[in-house]
C-alpha positions, 0 to 999 in steps of 0.5 A, a space after each residue: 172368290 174362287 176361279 172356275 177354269 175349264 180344262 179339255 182334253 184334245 185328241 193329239 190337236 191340243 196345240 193347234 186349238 190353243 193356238 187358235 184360241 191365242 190368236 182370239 183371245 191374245 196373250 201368252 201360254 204360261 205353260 207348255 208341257 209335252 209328254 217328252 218333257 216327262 218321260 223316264 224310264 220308268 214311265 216312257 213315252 212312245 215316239 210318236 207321242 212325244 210331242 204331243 202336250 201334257 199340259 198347256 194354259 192360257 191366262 183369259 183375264 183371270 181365269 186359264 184355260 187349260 187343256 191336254 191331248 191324250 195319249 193312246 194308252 189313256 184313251 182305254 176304248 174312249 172315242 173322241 169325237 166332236 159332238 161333246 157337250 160340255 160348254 164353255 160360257 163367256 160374259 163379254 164386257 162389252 157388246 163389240 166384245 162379244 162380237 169380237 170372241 164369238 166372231 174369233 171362236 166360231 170361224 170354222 166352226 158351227 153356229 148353232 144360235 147366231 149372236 143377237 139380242 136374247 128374249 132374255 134380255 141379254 145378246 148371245 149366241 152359242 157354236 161349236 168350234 172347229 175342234 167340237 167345244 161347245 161355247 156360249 157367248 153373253 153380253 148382258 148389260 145389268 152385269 157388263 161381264 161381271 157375272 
């Protein structure tokens, strides 16, 4: 069966949300690519975006997670902001897991549902980190993660 893996685009902090992400979820980055990594003189990158990252990943069991930072000349007038809406859903293993990422992703962030027992049978609960994505994190025991 195919994988689903989420791919966000950050506003130059990029770096700083994986790394909180890896604190959460552990692990190691199988990629880490700036845009200075890229550039030649054909298609060069500014100074002050050099270090910004082009491509980074982080293996979640089976699935990466995987994200960029635009660069000023990609944004084309978009303005980032914190209230995306795109959501990324988790289906924990375990009840003590659930805590465990919602408890890791929310800090700092806003919680919009605290986790507890749904009237759908399930334990979730859903925030918005302190980089504005938008999380849902599910415990159901008919599935154990298995979704």
């Amino acid at each position: 069966m195919a994988l689903i893996n989420p791919y966000l685009q950050f506003d130059g902090n990029a770096e700083e949300a994986f790394n909180f992400y890896k604190s959460v979820f552990g692990g190691e980055f199988a990629t880490v690519i700036r845009y200075k990594d890229m550039s030649s003189p054909e298609n060069p990158v500014v100074e002050n975006e050099a270090n910004k990252i082009m491509h980074i990943a982080l293996p979640i069991g089976k699935n990466i997670l995987m994200a960029s930072d635009f660069l000023d000349k990609m944004k084309m007038g978009q303005k980032m902001e914190n209230g995306n809406r795109y959501s990324i859903s988790i289906s924990a293993e375990s009840r003590e897991e659930a805590d465990k990422l919602f408890n890791g992703l929310s800090s700092g962030g806003k919680i919009e549902m605290p986790i507890a027992d749904s009237p759908w049978g399930s334990y979730f609960g859903m925030f918005a980190d302190k980089y504005g994505i938008q999380w849902l994190v599910d415990y159901d025991p008919k599935y154990k993660g298995k979704l």
